[in-house]
Backbone as ProteinMPNN parsed JSONL, in Angstrom:
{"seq_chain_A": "XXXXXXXXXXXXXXXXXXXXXXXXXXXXXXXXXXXXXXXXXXXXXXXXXXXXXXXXXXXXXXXXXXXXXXXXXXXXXXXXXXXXXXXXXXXXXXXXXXXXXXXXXXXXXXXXXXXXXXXXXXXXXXXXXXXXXXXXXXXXXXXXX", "coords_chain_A": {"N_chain_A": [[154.048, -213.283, 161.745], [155.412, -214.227, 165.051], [157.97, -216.227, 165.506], [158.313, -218.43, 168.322], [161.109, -219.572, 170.836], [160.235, -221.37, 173.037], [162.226, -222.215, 174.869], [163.311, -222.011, 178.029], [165.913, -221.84, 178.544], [170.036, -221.055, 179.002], [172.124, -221.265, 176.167], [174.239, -222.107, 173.687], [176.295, -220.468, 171.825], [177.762, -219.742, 169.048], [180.697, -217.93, 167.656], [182.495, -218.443, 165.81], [186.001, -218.493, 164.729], [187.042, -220.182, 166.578], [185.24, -219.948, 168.792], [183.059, -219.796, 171.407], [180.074, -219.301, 172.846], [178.303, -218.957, 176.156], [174.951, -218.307, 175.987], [172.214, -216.789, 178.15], [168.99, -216.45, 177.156], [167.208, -214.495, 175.316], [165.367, -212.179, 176.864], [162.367, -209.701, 178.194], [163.962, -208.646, 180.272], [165.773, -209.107, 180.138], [166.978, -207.22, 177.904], [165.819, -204.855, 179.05], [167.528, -204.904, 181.161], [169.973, -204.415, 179.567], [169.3, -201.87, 178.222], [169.364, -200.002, 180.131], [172.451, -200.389, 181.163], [175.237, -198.223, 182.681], [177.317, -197.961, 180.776], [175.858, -197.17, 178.731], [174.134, -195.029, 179.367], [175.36, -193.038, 179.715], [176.538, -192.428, 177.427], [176.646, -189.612, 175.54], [173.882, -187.237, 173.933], [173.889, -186.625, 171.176], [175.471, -188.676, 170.206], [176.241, -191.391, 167.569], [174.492, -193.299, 165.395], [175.706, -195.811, 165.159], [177.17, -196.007, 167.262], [176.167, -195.563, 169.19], [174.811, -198.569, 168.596], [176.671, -200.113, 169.199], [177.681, -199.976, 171.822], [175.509, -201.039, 173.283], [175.148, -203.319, 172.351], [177.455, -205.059, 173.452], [177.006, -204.355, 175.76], [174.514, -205.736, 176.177], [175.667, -208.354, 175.648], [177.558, -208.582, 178.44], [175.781, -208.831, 179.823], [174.394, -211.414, 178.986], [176.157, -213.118, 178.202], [177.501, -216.0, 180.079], [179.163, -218.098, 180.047], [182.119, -219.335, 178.021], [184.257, -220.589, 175.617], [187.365, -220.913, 173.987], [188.463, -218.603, 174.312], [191.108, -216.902, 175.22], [194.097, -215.584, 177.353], [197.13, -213.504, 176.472], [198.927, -215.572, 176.046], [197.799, -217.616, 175.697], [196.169, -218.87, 177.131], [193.104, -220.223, 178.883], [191.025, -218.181, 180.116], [188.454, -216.885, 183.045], [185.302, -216.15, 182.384], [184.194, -212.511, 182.244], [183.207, -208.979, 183.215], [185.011, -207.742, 182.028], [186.806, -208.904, 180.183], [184.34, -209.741, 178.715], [183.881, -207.331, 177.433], [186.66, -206.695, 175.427], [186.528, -208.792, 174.017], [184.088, -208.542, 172.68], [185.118, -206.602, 170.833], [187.004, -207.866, 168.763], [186.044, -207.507, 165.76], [185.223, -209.571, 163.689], [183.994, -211.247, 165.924], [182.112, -209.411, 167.457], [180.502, -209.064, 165.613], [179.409, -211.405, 164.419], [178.146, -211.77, 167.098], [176.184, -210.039, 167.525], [174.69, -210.356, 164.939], [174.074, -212.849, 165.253], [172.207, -212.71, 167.548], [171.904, -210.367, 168.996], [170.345, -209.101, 166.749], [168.096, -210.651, 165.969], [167.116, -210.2, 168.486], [166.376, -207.677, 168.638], [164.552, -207.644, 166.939], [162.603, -209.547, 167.916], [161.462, -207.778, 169.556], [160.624, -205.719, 168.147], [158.766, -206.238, 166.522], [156.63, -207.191, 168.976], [156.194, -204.946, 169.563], [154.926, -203.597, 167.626], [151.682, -202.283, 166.44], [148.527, -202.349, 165.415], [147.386, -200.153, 162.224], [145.978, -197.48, 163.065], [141.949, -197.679, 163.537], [140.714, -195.212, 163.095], [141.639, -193.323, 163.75], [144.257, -190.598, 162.646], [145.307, -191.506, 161.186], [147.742, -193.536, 158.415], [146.312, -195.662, 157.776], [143.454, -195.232, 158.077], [139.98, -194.985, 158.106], [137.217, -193.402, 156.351], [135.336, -191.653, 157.317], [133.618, -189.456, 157.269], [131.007, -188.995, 154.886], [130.149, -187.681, 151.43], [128.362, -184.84, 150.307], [124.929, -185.66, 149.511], [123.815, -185.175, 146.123], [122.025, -182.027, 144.706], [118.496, -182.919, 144.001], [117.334, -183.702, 140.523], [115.303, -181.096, 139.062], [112.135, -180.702, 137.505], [111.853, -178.441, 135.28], [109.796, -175.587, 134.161], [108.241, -174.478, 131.603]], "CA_chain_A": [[153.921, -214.205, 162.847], [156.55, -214.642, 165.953], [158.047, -217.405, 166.117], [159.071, -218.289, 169.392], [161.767, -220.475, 171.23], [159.721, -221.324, 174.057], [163.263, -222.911, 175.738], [164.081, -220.598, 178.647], [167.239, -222.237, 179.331], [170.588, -221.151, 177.916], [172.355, -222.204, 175.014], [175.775, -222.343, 173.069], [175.893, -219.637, 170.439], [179.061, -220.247, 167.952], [180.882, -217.015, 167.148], [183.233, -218.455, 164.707], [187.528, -218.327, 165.063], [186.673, -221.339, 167.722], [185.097, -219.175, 169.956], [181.535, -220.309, 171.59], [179.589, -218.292, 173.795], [176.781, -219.952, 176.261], [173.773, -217.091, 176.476], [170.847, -216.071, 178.241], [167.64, -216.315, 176.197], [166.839, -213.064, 174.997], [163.954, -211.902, 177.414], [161.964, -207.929, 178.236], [164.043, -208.095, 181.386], [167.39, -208.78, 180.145], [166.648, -206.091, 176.887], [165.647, -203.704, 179.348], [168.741, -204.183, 182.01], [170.506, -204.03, 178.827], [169.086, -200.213, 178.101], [170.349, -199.208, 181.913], [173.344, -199.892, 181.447], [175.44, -197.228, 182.858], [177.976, -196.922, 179.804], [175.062, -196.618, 177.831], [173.06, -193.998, 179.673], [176.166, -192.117, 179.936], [176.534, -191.652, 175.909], [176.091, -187.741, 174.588], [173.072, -187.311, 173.31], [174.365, -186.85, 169.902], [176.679, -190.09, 169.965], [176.184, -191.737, 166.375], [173.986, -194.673, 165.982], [177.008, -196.953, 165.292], [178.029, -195.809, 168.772], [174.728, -196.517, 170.243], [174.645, -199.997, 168.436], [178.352, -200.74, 169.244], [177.762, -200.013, 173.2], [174.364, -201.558, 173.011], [175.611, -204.455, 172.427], [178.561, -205.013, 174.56], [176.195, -204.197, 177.561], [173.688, -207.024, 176.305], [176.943, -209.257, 176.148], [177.842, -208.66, 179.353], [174.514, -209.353, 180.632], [173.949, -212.606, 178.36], [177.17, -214.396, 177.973], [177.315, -216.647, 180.841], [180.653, -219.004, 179.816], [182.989, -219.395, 177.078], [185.059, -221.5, 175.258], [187.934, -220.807, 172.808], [188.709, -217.434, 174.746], [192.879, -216.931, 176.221], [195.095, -214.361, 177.603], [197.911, -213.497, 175.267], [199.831, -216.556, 175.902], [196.952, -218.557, 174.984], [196.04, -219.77, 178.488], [192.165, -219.423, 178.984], [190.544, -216.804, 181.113], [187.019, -217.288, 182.766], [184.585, -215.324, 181.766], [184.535, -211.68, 182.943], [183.094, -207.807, 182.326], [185.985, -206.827, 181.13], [186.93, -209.901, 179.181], [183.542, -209.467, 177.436], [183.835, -205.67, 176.924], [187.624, -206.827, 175.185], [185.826, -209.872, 173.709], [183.38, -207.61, 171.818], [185.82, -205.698, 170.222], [187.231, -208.162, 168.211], [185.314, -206.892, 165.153], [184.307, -210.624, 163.711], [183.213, -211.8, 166.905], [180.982, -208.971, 167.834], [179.699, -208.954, 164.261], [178.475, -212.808, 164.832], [177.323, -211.496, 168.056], [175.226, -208.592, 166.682], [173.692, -210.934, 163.773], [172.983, -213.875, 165.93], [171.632, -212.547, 168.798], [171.464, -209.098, 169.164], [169.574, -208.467, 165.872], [167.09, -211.366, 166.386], [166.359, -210.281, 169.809], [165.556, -206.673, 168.653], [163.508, -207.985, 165.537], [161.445, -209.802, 168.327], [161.233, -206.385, 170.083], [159.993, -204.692, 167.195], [157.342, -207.498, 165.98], [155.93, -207.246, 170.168], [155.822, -203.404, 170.361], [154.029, -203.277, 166.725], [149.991, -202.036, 166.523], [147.805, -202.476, 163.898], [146.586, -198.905, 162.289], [143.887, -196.907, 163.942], [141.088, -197.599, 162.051], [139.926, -194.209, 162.672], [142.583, -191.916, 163.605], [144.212, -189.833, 161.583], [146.856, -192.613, 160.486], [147.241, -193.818, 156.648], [145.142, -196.739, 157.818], [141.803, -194.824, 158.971], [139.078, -194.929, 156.906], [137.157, -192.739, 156.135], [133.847, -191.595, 158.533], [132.94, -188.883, 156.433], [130.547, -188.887, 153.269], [129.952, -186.603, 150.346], [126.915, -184.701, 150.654], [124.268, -186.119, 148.03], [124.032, -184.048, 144.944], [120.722, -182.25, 144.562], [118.053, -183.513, 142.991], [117.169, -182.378, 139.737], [113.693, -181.495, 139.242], [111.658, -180.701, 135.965], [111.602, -177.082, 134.786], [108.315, -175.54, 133.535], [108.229, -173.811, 130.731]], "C_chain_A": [[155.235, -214.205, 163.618], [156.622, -215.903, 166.006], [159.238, -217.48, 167.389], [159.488, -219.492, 170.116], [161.453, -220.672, 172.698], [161.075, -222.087, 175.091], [163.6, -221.858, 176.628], [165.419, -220.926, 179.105], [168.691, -221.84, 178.262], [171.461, -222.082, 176.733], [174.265, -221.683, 174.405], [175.37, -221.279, 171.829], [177.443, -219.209, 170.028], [179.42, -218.782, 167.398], [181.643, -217.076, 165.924], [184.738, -218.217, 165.349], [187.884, -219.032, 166.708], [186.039, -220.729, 169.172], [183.18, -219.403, 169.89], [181.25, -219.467, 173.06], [178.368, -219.134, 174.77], [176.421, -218.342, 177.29], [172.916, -217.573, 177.215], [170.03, -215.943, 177.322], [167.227, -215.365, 176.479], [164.875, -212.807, 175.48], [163.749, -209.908, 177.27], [163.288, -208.028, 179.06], [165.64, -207.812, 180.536], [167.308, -207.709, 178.902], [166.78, -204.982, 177.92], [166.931, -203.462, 180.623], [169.933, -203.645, 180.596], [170.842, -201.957, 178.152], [169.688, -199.598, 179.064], [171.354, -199.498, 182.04], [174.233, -198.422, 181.711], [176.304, -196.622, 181.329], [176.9, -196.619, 178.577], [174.175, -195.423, 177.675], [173.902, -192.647, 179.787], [176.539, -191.192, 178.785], [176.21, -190.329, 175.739], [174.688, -188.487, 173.72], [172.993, -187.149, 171.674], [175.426, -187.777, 169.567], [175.279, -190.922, 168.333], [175.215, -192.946, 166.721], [174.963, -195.591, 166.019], [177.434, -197.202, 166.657], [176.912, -196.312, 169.664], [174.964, -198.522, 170.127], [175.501, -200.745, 168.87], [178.002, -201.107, 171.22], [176.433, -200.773, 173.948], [174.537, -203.021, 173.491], [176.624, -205.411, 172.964], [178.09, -205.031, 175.509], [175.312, -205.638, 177.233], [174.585, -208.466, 176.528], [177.296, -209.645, 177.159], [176.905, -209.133, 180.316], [174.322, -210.886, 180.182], [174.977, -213.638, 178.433], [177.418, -214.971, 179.884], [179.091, -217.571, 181.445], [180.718, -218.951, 178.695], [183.565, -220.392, 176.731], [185.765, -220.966, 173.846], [188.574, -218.984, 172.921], [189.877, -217.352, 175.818], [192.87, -215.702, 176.315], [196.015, -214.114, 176.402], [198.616, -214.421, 175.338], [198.612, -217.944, 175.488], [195.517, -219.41, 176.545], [193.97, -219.031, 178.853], [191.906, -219.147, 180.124], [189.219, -217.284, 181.486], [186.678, -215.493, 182.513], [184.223, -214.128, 182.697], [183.846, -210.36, 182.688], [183.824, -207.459, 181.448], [186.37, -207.716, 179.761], [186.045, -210.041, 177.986], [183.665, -208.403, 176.508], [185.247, -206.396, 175.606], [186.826, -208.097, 173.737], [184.875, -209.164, 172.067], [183.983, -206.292, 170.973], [187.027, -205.846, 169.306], [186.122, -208.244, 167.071], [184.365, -208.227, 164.521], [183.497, -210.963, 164.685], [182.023, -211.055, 167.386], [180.728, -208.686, 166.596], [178.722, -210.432, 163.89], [177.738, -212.282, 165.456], [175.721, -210.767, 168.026], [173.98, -209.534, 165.502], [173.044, -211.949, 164.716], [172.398, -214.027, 167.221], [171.303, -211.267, 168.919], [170.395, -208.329, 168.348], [168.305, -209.44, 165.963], [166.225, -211.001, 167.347], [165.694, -208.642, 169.883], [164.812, -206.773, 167.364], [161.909, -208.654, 166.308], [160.708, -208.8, 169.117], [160.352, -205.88, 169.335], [158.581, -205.166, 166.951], [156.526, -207.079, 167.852], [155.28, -205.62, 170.46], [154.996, -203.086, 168.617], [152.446, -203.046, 166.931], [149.717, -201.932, 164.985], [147.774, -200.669, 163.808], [145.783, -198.644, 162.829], [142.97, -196.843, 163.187], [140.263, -196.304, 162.694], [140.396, -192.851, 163.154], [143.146, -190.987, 162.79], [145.727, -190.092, 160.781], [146.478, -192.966, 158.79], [146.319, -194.783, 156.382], [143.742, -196.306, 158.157], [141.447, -194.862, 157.66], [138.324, -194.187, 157.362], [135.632, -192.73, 156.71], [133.239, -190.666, 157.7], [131.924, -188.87, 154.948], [130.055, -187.616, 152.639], [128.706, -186.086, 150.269], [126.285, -185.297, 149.368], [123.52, -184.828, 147.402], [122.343, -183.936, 145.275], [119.82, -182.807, 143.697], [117.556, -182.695, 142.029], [115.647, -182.283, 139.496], [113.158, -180.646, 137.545], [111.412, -179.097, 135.964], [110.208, -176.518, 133.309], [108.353, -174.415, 132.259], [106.971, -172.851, 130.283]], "O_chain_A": [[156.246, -214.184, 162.916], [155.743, -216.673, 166.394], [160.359, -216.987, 167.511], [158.699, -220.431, 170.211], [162.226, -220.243, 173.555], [160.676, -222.517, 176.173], [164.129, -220.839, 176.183], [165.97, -220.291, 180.004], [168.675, -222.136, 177.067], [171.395, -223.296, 176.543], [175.128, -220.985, 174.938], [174.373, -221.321, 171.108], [178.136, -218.434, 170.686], [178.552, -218.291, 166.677], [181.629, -216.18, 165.08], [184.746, -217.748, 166.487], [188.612, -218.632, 167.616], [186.349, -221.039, 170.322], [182.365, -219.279, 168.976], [181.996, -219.156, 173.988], [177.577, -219.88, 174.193], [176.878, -217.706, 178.24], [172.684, -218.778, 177.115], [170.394, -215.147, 176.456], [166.838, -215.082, 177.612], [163.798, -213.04, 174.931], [164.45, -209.094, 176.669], [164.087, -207.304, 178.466], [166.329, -206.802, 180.389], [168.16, -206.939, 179.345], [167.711, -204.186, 177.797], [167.29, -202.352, 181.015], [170.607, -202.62, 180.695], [171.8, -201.239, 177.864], [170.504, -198.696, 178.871], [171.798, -199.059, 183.1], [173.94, -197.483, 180.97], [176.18, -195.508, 180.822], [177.176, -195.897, 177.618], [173.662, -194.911, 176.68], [173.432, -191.516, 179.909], [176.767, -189.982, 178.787], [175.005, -190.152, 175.918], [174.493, -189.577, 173.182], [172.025, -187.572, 171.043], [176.203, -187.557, 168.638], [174.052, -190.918, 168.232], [175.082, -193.478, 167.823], [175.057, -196.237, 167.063], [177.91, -198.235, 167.127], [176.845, -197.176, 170.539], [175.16, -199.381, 170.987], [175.309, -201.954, 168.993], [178.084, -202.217, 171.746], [176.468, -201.023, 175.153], [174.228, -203.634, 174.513], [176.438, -206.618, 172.808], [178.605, -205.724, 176.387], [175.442, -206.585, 178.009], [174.316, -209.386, 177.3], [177.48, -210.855, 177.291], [177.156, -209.703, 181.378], [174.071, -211.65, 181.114], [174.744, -214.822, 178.677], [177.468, -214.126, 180.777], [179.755, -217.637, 182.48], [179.737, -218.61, 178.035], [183.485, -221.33, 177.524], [185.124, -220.658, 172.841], [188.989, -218.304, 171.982], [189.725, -217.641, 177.004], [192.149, -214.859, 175.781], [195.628, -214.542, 175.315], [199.388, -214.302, 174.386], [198.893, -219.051, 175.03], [194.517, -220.123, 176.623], [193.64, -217.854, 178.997], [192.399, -219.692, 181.112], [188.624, -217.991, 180.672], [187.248, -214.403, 182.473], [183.938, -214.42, 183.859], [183.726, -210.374, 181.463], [183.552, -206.984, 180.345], [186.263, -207.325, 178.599], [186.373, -210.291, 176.826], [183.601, -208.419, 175.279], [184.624, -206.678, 174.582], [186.821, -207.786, 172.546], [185.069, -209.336, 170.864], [183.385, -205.28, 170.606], [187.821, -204.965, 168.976], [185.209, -209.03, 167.323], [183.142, -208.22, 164.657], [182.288, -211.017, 164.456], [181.01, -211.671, 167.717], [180.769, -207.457, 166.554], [177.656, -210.482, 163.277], [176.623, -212.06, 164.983], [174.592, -211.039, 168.432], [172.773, -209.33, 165.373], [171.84, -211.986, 164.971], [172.146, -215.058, 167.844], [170.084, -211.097, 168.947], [169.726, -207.376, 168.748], [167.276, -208.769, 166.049], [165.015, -211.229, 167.356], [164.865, -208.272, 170.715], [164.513, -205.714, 166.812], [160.755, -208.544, 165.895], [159.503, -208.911, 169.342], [159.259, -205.566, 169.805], [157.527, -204.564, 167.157], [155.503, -206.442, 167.603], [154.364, -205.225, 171.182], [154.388, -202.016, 168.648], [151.965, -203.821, 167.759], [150.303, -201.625, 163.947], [148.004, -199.934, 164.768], [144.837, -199.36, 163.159], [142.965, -196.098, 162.207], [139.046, -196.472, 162.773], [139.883, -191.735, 163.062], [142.309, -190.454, 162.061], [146.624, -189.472, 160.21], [145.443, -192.774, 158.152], [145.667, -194.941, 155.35], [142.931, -197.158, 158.52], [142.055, -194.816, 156.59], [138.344, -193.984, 158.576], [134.864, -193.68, 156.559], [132.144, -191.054, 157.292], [132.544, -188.669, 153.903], [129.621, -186.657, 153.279], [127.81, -186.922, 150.149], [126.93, -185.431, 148.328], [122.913, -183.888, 147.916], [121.575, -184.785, 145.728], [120.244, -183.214, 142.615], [117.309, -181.497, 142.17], [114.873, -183.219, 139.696], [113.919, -180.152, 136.713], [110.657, -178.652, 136.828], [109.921, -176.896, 132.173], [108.644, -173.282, 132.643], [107.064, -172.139, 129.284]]}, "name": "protein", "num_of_chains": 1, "seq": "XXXXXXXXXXXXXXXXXXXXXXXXXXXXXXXXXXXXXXXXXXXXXXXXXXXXXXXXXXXXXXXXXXXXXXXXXXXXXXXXXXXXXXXXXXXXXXXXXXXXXXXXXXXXXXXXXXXXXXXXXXXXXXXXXXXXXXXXXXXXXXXXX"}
């Protein structure tokens, strides 16, 4: 079953090391500007999944995070919220490891659950059953002696 947070409005999502994020509710649209990003489309086609998941997620970041709190320059002084600041942001390894669990992996778990199909019940999947039957044996009949 999906369960779903029918709230479309965003929300505060707590990364931990006082740092709070306010998202975008994980929709198709923002998933799929997420995929077009450019540094994502730009990847080698043999880039690692780590590298996929790493840049993946950084682009959905940038799309989702909205405002901040608990996020400075190096003197401490905070910054608003920015591409680059996220990109930088996401590369503090706790924070985009919150990020990744409480949002990024949720929002492709509801992906997965939406793009699921039952088996074909009669293709030539492990779920088909079976259309064919066994011919019936002959019958035997009485021999005359």
């Amino acid at each position: 079953m999906i369960s779903l947070n029918l709230s479309n409005k965003p929300q505060w999502l707590d990364l931990g090391h006082g740092v709070r994020v306010h998202i975008l509710p994980m929709t198709t649209a923002l998933m799929a500007a997420a995929r077009d990003d450019p540094a994502l489309t730009k990847l080698p086609e043999d880039a690692s999944d780590e590298t996929l998941g790493l840049v993946f997620a950084a682009s959905l970041a940038r799309i989702a995070i909205t405002d901040w709190e608990g996020v400075g320059d190096a003197d401490g002084n905070p910054i608003p919220v920015s591409s680059k600041g996220i990109t930088a942001l996401m590369d503090v390894f706790p924070i985009f490891q919150a990020f990744q669990e409480q949002y990024v992996e949720k929002g492709m778990l509801m992906d997965a659950e939406k793009n699921a199909s039952a088996l074909s019940p009669t293709g030539s999947t492990a779920g088909a059953t079976d259309t064919a039957k066994p011919a019936p044996k002959p019958a035997k009949t009485a021999r005359k002696s």
